[in-house]
Structure formats: structure tokens, C-alpha cells
C-alpha positions in Angstrom: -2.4 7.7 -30.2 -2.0 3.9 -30.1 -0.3 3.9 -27.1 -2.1 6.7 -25.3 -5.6 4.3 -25.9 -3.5 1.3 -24.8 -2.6 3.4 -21.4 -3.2 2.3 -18.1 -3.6 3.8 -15.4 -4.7 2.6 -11.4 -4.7 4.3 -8.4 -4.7 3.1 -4.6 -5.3 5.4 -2.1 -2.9 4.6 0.8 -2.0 5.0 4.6 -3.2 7.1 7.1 -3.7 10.8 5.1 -5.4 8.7 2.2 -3.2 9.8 -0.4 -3.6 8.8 -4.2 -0.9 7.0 -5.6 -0.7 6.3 -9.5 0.2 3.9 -11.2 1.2 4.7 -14.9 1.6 2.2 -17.7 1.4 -0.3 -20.7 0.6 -4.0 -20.5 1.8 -4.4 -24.0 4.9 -2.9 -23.3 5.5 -4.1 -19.6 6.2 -1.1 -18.3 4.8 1.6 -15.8 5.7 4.4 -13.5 4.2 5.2 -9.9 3.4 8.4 -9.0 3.7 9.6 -5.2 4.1 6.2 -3.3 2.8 7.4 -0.2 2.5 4.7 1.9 2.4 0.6 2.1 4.6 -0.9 -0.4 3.3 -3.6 -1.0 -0.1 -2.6 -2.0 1.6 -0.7 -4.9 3.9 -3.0 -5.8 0.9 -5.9 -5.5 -1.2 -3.4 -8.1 1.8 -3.6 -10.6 1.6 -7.2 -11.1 -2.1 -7.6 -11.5 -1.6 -4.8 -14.1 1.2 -7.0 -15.3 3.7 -4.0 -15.5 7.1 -3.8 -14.4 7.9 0.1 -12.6 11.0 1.8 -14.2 10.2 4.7 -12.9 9.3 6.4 -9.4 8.1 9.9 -9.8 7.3 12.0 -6.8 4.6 15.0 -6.9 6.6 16.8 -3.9 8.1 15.5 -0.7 5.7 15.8 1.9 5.9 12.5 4.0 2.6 11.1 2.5 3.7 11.0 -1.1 7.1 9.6 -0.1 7.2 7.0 2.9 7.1 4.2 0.5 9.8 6.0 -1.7 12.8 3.8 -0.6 10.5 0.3 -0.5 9.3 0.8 -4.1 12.9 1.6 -5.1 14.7 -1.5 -3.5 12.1 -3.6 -4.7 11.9 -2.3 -8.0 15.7 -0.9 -9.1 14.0 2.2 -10.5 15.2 5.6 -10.6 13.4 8.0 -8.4 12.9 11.2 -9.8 11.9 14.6 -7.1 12.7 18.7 -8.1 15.3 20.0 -6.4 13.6 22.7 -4.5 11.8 19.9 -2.5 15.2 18.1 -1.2 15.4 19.7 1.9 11.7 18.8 2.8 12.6 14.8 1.7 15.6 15.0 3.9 13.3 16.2 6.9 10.8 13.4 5.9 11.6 11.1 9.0 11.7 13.6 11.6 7.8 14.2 10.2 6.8 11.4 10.0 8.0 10.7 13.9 6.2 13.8 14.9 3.1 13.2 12.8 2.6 9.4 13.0 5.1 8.1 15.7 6.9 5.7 13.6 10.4 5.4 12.1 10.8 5.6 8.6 13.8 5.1 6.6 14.8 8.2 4.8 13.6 8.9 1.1 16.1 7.6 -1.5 18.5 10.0 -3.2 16.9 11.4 -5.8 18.5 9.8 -9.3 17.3 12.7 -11.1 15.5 16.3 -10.9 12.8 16.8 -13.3 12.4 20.4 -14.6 9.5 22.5 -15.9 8.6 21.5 -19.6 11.2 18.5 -19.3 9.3 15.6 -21.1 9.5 12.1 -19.2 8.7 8.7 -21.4 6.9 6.1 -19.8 5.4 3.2 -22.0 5.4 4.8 -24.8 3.4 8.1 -23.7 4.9 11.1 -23.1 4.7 12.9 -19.2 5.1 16.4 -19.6 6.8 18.0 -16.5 4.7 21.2 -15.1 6.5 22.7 -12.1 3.5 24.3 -9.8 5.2 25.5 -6.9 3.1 26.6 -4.1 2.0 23.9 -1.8 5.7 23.0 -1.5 8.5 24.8 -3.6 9.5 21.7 -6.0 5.6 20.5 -6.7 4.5 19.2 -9.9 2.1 18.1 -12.0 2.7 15.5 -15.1 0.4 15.8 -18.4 0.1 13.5 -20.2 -1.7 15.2 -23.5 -2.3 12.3 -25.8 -4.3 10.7 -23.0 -5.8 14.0 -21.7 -4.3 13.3 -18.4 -3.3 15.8 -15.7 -1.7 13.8 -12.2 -2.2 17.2 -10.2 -0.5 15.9 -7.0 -1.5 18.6 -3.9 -1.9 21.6 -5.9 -5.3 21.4 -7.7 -8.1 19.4 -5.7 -11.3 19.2 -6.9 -13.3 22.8 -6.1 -10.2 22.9 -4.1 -6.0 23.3 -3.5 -3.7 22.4 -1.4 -2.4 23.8 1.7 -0.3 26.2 2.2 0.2 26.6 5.6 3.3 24.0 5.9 6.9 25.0 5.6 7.5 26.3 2.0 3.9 27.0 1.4 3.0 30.0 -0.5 -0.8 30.7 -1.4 -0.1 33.5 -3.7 2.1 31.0 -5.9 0.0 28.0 -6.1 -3.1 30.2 -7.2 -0.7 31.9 -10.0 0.6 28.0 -10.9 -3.1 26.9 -11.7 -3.7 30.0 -13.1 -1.3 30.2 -15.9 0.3 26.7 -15.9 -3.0 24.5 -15.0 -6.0 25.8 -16.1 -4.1 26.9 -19.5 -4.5 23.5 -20.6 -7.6 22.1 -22.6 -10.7 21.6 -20.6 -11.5 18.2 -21.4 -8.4 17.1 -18.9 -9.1 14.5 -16.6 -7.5 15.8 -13.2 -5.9 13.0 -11.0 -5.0 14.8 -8.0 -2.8 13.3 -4.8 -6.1 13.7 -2.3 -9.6 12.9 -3.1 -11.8 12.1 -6.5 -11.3 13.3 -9.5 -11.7 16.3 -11.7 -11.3 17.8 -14.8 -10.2 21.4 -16.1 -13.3 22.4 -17.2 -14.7 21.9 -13.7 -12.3 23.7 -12.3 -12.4 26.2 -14.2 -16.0 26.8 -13.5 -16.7 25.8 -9.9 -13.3 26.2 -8.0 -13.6 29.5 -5.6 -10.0 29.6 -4.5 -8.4 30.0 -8.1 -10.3 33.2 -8.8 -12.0 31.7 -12.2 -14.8 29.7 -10.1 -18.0 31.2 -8.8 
């Protein structure tokens, strides 16, 4: 539990959709690992060195464009491994055709992924233990990362608070995400903090009480 008390984590919210990006780490050991880079680079990269951590790993929720624009910045600037599911390449590869049509600017593509996490694969990052939770449904490849010594959930877009993600994009499937809070999110202890990739913060307990699209709220 030493390390999971030592643990910290920072977010910045970034770029136009105001997305949540994490950043994951240990002072003591030097390390962290961002989580959705969304957007301006050097905002992240700025937060890692007032945390005085250096990233070794860059883990991606899904691959909508505004979890993954600064992807390929954070990368080069870094040398870390970036780490995406599979079922979600094809949306990465389609990432700066997006983000022409939704933003009008041209973005380099995401980096190749260097590795494709898998459901119940556990990922070490300073010292603490990610667990890999695939929750398909906002896109096919979406995931969530607990982290159960710190009672930590980063839900990217699947669990909002008293809300979900869309599902009305390419890939999007409502009957799946509400199944993959159902069994694989709200199965985990209630007194998990929620980070999710949109908005404040929640817990499981919370959601499980109050949120009226996963069929366990009011």
C-alpha cells in the first residue's frame, strides 16, 4: 500500500471538447503514465515536470480524436510506448480525416500502437498496478484502468457521472456499453473514485445509485 499512498495523480482538461487527460505516477520513483492525451502537448508534458515524473508510458482510453491528437507529440517527446486495443485501430487510422472535418486542422496521424492491452491484462506504472477493463460500447476497443490499491477507476468515455458516453458515432453500441458498466464497472467496490475522460468526478457508489441510463439509478 506504500506506493498506492505515495500515488499521484493530475489531470488537465485539454483542447477544444475539454477532455480529461491523466497523469499517473510516483515522485519517488520518477515515473508516470498519461492517460488520453487529447490535446496540447505541451500542457501535459509541462504537468509531468512540475510533478517531477518522467512518462514511460502513453495509454489511450479509445481513439476518438480527442483522446489522441497529442498521441504522436507526447510520444516523440517522451520515447514511450503507446499502448491502444486493437478493435479501436481503424478509428486511430481515421483520426486526421476527423479531426479535418471536426476542427479544420491537420493533425499528424496517431503513432503505431507499441502494444494492445487486453481485458484483465495488468499494466505497472510506478509501482501500482493498472488493471485493464475492456468496456466496449462507446467505441469497440474502450477501456477503463483500475487501479485497486488506490481505489481508482480512469473510466475514459464510458461511465460519466449520472451519465455515459455516446453512442451514436461509428462503432457505437448502447446495448454494450450499458452491459460493460453493468457487469464490468459497477461490479467493482463502491468506494471507487471514478475519473472519467469528460467532466468531474464520480464514484461507484454514486453511480450506482443516481445514474438513470445504466438501469441501477433512479
Amino acid at each position: 500500500m506504500s506506493d498506492a499512498v505515495e500515488l499521484e495523480v493530475r489531470g488537465v482538461v485539454v483542447g477544444l471538447f475539454q477532455e480529461n487527460c491523466w497523469i499517473v505516477g510516483s515522485r519517488r520513483r520518477g515515473e508516470a503514465c498519461v492517460i488520453d492525451p487529447g490535446a496540447e502537448p505541451e500542457q501535459i508534458l509541462a504537468l509531468a515536470r512540475d510533478m517531477g515524473v518522467r512518462i514511460t508510458r502513453v495509454l489511450a482510453s479509445h481513439a476518438h480524436l480527442d483522446h489522441i491528437m497529442a498521441a504522436r507529440a507526447i510520444v516523440e517527446a517522451t520515447g514511450a510506448p503507446f499502448l491502444l486495443h486493437a478493435d479501436d485501430l481503424t478509428i486511430a487510422e481515421y483520426m486526421p480525416t476527423a479531426a479535418k472535418q471536426w476542427l479544420g486542422e491537420d493533425v499528424p496521424p496517431a503513432p503505431t500502437p507499441d502494444a494492445f492491452p487486453e481485458h484483465g491484462q495488468d499494466i505497472e506504472v510506478a509501482g501500482v498496478t493498472l488493471r485493464v477493463i475492456h468496456t466496449p460500447g462507446h467505441t469497440p476497443g474502450s477501456l477503463s484502468l483500475y487501479a485497486a490499491e488506490a481505489h481508482l477507476l480512469f473510466s475514459g468515455d464510458t461511465l460519466f457521472r449520472e451519465s455515459i458516453g455516446r453512442t451514436d458515432l461509428p462503432g457505437g453500441d448502447t446495448e454494450l456499453i450499458l452491459k460493460s458498466i453493468r457487469e464490468r464497472l459497477f461490479t467493482l467496490p463502491e468506494d471507487t473514485r471514478v475519473l472519467p475522460g469528460h467532466m468531474q468526478e464520480t464514484s461507484i457508489a454514486h453511480e450506482r445509485a443516481n445514474n438513470p441510463y445504466a438501469g441501477l439509478g433512479r
